[in-house]
C-alpha positions in Angstrom: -11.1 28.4 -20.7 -7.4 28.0 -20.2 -6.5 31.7 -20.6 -9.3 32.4 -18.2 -7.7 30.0 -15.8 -4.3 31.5 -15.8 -5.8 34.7 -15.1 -7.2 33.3 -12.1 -7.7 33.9 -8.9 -6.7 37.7 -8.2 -4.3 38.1 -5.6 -6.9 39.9 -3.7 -9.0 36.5 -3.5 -7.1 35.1 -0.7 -7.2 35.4 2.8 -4.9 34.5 5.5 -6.1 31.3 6.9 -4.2 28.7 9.8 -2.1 25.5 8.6 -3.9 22.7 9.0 -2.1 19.7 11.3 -1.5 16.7 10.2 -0.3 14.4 12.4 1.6 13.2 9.2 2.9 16.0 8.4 6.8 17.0 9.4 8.1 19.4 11.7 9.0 21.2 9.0 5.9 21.2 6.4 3.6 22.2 9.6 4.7 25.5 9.6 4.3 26.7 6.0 1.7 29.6 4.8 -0.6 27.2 2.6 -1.3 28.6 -0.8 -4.6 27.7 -1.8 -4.4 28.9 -5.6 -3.9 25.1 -7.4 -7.4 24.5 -5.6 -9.0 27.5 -6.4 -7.4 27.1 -10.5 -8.8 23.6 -10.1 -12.3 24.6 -8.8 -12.4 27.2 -11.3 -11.4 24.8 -14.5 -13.7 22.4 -12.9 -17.0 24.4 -13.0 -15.6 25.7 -16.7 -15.6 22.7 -17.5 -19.7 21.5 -16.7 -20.7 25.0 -18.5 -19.3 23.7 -21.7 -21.1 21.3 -21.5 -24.1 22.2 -20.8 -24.0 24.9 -23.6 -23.5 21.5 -25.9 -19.5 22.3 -26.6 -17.7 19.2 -27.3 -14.6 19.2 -25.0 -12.5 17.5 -28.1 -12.7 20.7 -29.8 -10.1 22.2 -27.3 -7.4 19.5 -28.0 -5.2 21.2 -30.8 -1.6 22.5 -29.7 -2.0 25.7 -28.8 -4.7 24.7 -26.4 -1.9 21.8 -25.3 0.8 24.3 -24.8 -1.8 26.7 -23.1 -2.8 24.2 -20.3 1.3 23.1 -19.7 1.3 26.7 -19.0 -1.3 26.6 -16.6 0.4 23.6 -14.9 3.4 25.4 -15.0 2.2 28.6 -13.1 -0.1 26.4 -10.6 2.6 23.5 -9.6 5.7 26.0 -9.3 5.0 28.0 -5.8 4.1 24.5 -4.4 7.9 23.8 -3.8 8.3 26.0 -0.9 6.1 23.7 0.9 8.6 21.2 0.7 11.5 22.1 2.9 14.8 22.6 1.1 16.6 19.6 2.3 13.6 17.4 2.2 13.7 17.9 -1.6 15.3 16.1 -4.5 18.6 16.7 -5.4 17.4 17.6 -8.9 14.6 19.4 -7.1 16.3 21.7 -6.1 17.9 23.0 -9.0 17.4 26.3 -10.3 14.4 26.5 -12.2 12.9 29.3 -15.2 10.7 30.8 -13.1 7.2 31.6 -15.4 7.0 35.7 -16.4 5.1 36.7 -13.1 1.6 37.7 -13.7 0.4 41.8 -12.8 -1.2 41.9 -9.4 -4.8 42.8 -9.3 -3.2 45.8 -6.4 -0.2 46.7 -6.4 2.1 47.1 -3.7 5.0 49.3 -3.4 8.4 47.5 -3.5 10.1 47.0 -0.8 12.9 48.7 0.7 16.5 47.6 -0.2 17.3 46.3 2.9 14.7 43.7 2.9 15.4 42.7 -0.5 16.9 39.0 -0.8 20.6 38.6 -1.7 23.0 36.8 -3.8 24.5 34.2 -1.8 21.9 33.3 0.4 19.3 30.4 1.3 18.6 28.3 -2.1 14.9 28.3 -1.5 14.7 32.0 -1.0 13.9 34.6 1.8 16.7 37.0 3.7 20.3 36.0 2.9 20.3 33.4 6.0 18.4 35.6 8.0 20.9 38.0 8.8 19.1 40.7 6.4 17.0 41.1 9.4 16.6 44.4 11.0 17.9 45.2 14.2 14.6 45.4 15.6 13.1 42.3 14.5 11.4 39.9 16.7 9.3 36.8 16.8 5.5 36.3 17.0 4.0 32.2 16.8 0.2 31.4 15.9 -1.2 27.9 14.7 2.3 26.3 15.5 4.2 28.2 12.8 6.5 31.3 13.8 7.1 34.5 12.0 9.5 37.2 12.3 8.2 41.2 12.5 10.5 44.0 11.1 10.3 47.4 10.6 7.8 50.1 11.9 4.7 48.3 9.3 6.2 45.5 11.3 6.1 43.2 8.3 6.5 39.7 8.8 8.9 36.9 7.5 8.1 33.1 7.7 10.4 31.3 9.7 10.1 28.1 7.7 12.1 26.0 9.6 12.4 27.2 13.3 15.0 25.8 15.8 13.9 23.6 19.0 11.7 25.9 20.8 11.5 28.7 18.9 7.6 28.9 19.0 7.7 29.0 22.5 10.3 31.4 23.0 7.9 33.8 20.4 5.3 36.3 21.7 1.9 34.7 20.9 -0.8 36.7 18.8 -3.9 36.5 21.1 -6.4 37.2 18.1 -7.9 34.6 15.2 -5.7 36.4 12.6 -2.4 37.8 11.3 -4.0 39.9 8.7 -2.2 43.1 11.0 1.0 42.3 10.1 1.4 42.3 6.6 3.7 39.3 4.4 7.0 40.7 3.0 7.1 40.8 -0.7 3.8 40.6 -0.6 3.9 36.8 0.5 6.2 36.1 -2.6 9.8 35.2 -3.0 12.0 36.3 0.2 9.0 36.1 2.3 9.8 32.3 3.2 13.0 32.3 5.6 15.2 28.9 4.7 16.9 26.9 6.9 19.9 29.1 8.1 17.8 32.5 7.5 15.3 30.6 9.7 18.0 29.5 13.0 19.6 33.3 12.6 15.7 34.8 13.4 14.9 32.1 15.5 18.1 34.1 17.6 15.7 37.2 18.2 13.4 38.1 21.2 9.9 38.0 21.3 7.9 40.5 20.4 5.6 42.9 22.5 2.7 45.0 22.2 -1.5 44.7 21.6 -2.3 42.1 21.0 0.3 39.9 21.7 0.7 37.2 24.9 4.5 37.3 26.3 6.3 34.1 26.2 6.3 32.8 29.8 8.9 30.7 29.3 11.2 33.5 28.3 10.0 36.4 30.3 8.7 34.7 33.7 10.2 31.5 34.1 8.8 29.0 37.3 10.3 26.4 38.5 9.1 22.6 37.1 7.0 21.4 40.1 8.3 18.0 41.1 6.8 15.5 44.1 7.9 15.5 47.6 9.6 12.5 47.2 11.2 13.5 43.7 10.7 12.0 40.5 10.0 8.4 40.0 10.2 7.4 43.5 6.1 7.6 44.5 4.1 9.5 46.8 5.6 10.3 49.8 3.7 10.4 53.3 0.8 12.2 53.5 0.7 13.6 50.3 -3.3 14.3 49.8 -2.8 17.2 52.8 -0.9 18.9 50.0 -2.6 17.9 46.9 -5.2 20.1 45.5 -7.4 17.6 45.2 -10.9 16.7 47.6 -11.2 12.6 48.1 -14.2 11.1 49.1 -14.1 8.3 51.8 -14.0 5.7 49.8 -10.3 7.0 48.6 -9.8 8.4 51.9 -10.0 4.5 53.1 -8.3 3.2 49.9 -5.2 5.5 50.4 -5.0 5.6 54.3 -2.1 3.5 56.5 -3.5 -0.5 55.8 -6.0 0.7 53.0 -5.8 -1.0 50.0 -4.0 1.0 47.9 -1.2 2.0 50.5 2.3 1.5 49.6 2.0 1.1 45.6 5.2 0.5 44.5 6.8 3.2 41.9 6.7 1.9 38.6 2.7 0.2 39.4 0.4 2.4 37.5 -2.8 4.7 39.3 -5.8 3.9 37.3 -7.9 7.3 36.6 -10.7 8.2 34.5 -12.6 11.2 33.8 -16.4 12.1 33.5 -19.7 13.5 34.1 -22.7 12.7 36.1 -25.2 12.3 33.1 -23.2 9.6 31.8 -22.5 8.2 35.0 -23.8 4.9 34.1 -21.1 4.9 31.3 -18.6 5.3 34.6 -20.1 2.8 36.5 -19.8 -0.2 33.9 -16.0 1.0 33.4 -15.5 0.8 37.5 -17.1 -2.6 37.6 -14.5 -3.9 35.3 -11.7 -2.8 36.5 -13.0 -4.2 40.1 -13.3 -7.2 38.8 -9.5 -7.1 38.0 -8.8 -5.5 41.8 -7.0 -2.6 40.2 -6.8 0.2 42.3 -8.4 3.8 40.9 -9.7 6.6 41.0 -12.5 8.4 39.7 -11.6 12.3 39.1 -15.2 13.9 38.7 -15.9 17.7 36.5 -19.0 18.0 38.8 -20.4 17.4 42.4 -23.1 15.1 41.3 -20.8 12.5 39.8 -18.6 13.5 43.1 -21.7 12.2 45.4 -22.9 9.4 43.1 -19.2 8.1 43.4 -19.2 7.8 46.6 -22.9 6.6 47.1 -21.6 3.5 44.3 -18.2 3.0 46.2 -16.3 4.2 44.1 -13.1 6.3 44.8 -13.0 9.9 43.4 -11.4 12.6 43.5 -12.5 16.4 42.8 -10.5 20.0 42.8 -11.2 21.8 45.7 -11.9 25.3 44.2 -11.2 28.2 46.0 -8.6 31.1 45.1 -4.8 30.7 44.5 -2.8 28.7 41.5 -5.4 26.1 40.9 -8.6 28.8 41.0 -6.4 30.7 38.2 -5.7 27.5 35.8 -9.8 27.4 35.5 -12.5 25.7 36.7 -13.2 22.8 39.0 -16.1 22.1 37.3 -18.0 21.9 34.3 -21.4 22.4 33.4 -23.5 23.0 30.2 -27.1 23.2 29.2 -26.3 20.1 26.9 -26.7 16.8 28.0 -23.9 15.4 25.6 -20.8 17.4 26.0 -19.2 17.3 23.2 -22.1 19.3 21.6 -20.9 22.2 23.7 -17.5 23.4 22.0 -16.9 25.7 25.4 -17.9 22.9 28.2 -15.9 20.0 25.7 -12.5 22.2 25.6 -12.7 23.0 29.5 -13.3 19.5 30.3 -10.1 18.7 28.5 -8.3 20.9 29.9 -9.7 20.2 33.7 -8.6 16.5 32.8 -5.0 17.0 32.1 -4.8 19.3 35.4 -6.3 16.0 37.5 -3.3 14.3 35.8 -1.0 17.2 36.6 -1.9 16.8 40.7 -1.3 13.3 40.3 1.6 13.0 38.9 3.2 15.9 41.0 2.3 13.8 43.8 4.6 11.1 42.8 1.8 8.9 41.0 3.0 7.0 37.7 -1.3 6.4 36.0 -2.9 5.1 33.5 -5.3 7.7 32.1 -8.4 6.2 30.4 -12.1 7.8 28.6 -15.1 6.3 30.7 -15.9 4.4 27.2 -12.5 2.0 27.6 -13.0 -1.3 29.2 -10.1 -3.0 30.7 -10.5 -7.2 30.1 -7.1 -8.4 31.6 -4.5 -6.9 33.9 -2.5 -4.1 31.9 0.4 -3.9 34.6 2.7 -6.8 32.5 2.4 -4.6 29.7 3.4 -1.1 31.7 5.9 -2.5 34.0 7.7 -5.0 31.3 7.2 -8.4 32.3 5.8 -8.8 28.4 9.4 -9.2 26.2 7.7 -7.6 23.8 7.5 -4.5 26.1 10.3 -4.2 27.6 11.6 -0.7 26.3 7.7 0.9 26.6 7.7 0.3 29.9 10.5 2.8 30.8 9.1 5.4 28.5 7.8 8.8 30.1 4.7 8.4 27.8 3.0 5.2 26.4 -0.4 5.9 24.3 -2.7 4.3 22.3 -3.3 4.6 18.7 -6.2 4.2 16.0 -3.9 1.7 13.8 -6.4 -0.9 12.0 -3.8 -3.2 11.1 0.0 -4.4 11.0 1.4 -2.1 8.9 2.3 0.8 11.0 3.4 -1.9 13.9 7.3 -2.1 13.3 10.2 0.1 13.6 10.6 1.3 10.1 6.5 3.0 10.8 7.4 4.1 14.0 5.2 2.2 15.7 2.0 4.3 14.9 3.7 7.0 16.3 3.4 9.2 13.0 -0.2 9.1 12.9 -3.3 10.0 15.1 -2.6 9.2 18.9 -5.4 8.2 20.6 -5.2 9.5 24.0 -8.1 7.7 25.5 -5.5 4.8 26.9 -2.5 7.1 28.3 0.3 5.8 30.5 2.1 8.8 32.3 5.0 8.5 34.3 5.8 10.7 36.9 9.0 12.3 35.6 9.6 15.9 34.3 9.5 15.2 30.5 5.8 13.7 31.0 4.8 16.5 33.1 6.3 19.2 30.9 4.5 17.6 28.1 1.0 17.7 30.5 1.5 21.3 30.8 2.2 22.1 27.5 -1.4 20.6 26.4 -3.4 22.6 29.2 -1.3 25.7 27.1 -2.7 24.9 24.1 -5.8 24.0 25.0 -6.1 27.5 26.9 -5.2 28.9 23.4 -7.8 27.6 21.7 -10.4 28.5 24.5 -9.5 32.2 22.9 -11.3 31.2 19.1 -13.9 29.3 20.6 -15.2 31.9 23.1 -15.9 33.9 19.6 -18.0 31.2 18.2 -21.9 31.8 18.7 -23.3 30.5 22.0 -26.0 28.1 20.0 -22.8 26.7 17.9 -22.1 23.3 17.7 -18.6 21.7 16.9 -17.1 18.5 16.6 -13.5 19.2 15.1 -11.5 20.3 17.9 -11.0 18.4 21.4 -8.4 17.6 23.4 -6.6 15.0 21.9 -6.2 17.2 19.1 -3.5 19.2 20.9 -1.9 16.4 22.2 -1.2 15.4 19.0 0.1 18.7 18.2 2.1 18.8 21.3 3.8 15.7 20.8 4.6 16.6 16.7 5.9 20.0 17.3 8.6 18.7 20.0 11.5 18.3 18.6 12.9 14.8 17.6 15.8 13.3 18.1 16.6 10.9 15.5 19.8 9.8 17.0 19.0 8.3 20.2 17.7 4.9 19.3 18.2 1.6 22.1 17.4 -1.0 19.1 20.1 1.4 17.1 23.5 -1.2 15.8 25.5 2.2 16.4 26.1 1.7 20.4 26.7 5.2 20.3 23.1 5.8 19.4 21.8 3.2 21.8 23.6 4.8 25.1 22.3 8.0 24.1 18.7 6.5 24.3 19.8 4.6 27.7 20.9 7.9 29.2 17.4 9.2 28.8 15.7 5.9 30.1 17.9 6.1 33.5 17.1 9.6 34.1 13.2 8.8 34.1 13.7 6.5 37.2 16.9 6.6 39.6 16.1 4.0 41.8 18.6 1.0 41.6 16.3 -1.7 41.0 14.5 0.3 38.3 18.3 1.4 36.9 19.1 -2.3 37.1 15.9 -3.5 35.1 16.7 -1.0 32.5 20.6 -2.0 32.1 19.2 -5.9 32.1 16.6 -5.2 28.9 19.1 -3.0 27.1 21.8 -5.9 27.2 19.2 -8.4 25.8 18.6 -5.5 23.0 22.7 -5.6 22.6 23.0 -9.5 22.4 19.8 -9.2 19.8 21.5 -7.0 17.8 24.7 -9.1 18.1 23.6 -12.3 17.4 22.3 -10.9 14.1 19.7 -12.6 11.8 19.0 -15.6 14.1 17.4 -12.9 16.6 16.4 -10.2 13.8 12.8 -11.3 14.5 12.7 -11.3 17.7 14.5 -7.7 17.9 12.1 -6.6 15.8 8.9 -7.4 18.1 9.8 -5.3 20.9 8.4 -1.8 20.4 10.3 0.9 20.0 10.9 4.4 21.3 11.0 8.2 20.0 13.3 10.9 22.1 11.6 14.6 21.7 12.1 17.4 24.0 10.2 20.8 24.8 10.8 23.8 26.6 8.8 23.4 30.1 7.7 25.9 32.4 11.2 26.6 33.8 12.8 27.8 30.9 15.0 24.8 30.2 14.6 21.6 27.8 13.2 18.4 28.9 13.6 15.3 26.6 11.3 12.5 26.6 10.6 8.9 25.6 7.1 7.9 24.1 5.9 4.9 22.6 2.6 3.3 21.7 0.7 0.0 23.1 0.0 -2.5 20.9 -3.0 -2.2 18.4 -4.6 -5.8 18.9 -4.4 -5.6 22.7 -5.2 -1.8 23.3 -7.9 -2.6 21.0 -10.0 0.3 19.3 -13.6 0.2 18.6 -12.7 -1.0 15.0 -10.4 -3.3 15.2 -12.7 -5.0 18.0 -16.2 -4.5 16.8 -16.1 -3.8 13.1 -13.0 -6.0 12.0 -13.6 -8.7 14.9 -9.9 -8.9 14.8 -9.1 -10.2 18.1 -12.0 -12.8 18.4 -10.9 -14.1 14.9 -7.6 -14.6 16.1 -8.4 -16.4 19.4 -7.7 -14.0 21.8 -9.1 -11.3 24.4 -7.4 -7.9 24.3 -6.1 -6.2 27.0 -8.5 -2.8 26.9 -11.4 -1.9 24.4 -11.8 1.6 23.7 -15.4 1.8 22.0 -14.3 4.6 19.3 -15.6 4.2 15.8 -19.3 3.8 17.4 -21.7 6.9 18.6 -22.6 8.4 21.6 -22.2 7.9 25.4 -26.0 8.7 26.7 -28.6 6.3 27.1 -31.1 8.4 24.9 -28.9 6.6 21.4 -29.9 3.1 21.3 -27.8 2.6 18.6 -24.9 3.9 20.4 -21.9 2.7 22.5 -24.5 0.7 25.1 -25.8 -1.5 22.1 -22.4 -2.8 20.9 -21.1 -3.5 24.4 -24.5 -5.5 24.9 -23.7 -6.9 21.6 -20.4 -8.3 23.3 -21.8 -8.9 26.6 -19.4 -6.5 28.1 -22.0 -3.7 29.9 -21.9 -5.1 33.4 -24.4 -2.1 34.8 -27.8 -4.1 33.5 -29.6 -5.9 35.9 
């Protein structure tokens, strides 16, 4: 069985597939070719395994020593290629030792060897690939799929893994339009020197992008456009007669709202927009979200993928908003609307992904129009005021509230709330509670997302029209947005260093110029400094105000924008779990702030066991007679 196993799988039995994302995976780790030969050994050993059995072999026949020293080897050959999926300097000191590599085993086909110019060197990256990257042709150049980046040489145009590429690299690489990189074929044959370390991977990261069939030009690189801020700049809210410029239609209601002595004239900068997003078939859905927030006299607005929900608004007095079609920049970003022959979205891969990505463009137009909002699904209800959370007047929030991007999370407990878990911010963001402000790192971050979703739109036209899918959706690719931004681990306003801390503050002051703002943000970072002063008599309190991570990305214009984002609080932005299944909050004497109903099923009426019945449950669907 063993000897079987180490002959096991060909090299011939693998295909070239896409890294999967993790949200806890690192920068670095997301970007590695995944081997899948320990699973396919496994699966292999596995079904051995049963057949011995069922032929009536005892398995305790196979335990003398040579059958010992047989599976070691086995373990040996499987375990070994797994350290390259551990970046270099993530590793162990005695990791990264040299190792006896086990006598390779004869391909199944053959290859010819490669030239001598691509062969690795002495002297160069410890973990293996081109001596640092500058045994790269003069012709190479960069290509990106799935978030990982490779570099192409030679007239085969063979590719290199860039295992650990420099801020922006991906962006900066021409993108491969297909579903597969099978065209361009792994150096080495995908074994050692294929895998670029870290300096082999900053040298290539040095090149231009690629061009030719196939491949999308960069646009950051190639045709830069400027970032699009408001009239009034960032930070400082809408300026005078903004909607004649927006490319958004209102309705009257909004009209009325936003109009000289309407309600919601003369928000102050810093007060959050409400918005949410939907349909008309689950319009009911909508409509018990709006009477809740009316209850709290929050002002929003209800951005709508279709005409009926656009007229059903407005007949319900509600404010909405819609695109307003036509040709130009907008017409060319895709559609206005969505429809589908299914009445629950999300059965529809096509109509799910372009609702995403119509969302994040109603969030684009609002925010360019000077707009700070609070983004929320139509299945969140809001129970109290969130404003003392976004604007600060909660100690424990002090620092969120300055942050570019604040989002909720699917945390189920206390564990990932503190500094040394990031706050949540390692794991699955949930963006159906989403506070953007309007400042250029939030907005570079918004179009970034519509990017990738536009990507994606690319596989999922392939799939067949009857096809149903559940895995992909937007949130998805904010989540890989965020994690493949780069990080900066040195700005840090809770920091002890102050060096560290006024790095974080010169972030936090560029997001909002205006001197009250500036003066809010110097008053909270000096409580921070006396905190961290007065030492363990305040160590408790320091460590209850949420923190921050500093990222930046490449936007449209060609330059870097950094920005803050942090997460609200689990109990208070509760999910469907912690709020339904665990009870947590009503255990604990307390309302929370929001509900999102996640961790329950479906939106339309036609699933009595759905969303409806646990909001009736709790008394919260208002929409009943």
């Amino acid at each position: 069985l063993c000897s079987f196993a180490r002959k096991w799988p060909p090299e011939h039995a693998f295909s070239e597939r896409a890294p999967t994302y993790s949200p806890h995976s690192t920068a670095n780790s997301r970007h590695q070719d995944l081997s899948m030969k320990p699973v396919h050994g496994a699966a292999v050993a596995a079904l051995g395994a049963l057949a011995l059995i069922g032929c009536g072999v005892r398995l305790t026949h196979f335990n003398g020593p040579a059958t010992r020293r047989a599976a070691v080897q086995l373990v040996v050959e499987h375990e070994q290629p797994s350290r390259r999926l551990v970046p270099e300097t993530q590793q162990p000191a005695a990791a990264r030792q040299p190792v006896v590599a086990p006598k390779p085993r004869v391909p199944v086909t053959s290859a010819p060897p490669p030239p001598a110019a691509l062969s690795p060197r002495a002297g160069g990256d410890t973990k293996g690939g081109k001596a640092g990257g500058d045994g790269l042709s003069a012709d190479a150049c960069l290509i990106a799929k799935w978030g990982g980046v490779w570099a192409l040489e030679g007239p085969r145009r063979t590719r290199y893994h860039v295992d650990i590429p420099t801020p922006g690299c991906d962006q900066r690489s021409a993108e491969v339009e297909g579903d597969s990189l099978a065209t361009f074929p792994k150096a080495h044959g995908g074994g050692p020197g294929y895998a670029l370390g870290a300096k082999g991977s900053k040298v290539a990261c040095l090149r231009r992008a690629c061009a030719g069939p196939g491949l999308r030009k960069p646009a950051l690189v190639e045709a830069p456009t400027p970032l699009q801020a408001p009239p009034n700049g960032w930070g400082l809210g809408p300026a005078p007669g903004w909607m004649e410029g927006s490319p958004l239609r209102f309705n009257s209601v909004a009209r009325k709202a936003f109009a000289a002595g309407g309600s919601y004239e003369g928000m102050p900068p810093g007060q959050p927009l409400l918005l949410v997003f939907g349909g008309a078939s689950v319009n009911d859905m909508l409509r018990n979200w709006a009477l809740h927030v009316q209850r709290l006299a929050l002002p929003y607005v209800v951005t709508c993928m279709d005409e009926s929900l656009f007229t059903l608004a407005g007949n319900h007095g509600m404010p909405a908003a819609i695109f307003r079609g036509g040709s130009g920049e907008e017409a060319s970003a895709g559609p206005g609307v969505v429809t589908t022959r299914w009445k629950y979205f999300r059965m529809d891969p096509r109509a799910f992904m372009t609702m995403g990505m119509l969302k994040v463009r109603f969030f684009l137009a609002f925010l360019r129009a000077g707009f700070d909002i609070l983004c929320a699904d139509l299945d969140v209800l809001w129970l109290r005021d969130p404003r003392p959370w976004v604007t600060g007047q909660v100690a424990t929030s002090a620092l969120i509230s300055f942050a570019d991007i604040v989002v909720s999370t699917d945390v189920t407990s206390d564990a990932a709330e503190n500094d040394r878990a990031s706050w949540g911010l390692a794991q699955e963001l949930n963006t159906g509670m989403l506070l953007l402000r309007s400042s250029p790192g939030a907005a570079v971050v918004c179009e970034a997302w519509v990017d990738r979703m536009k990507q994606e739109m690319v596989s999922i036209e392939k799939l067949p029209k009857n096809m149903l899918q559940w895995w992909s959706n937007d949130q998805t690719f904010f989540n890989e947005v965020h994690m493949r931004a780069t990080l900066d681990g040195f700005a840090n306003p809770k920091a002890t260093d102050a060096a560290r801390r006024e790095r974080a503050a010169e972030h936090l002051r560029s997001i909002d110029r205006r001197p009250a703002r500036t003066a809010a943000l110097d008053a909270a970072l000096k409580r921070l400094g006396d905190m961290i002063a007065a030492g363990p008599a305040k160590a408790g309190e320091l460590e209850d105000v949420r923190g921050l991570q500093f990222r930046s990305r490449i936007g449209c214009d060609g330059q870097h924008h950094s920005f803050a984002i942090g997460t609200f609080p689990y109990e208070l932005f509760a999910s469907g779990h912690t709020f339904f299944s665990q009870s947590l909050q009503l255990r604990r004497g307390f309302s929370p702030v929001a509900v999102h109903t996640t961790f329950q099923f479906c939106d339309t009426a036609e699933f009595a066991w759905g969303k409806r019945s646990r909001l009736r449950e709790r008394l919260l669907w208002l929409v009943d007679p």
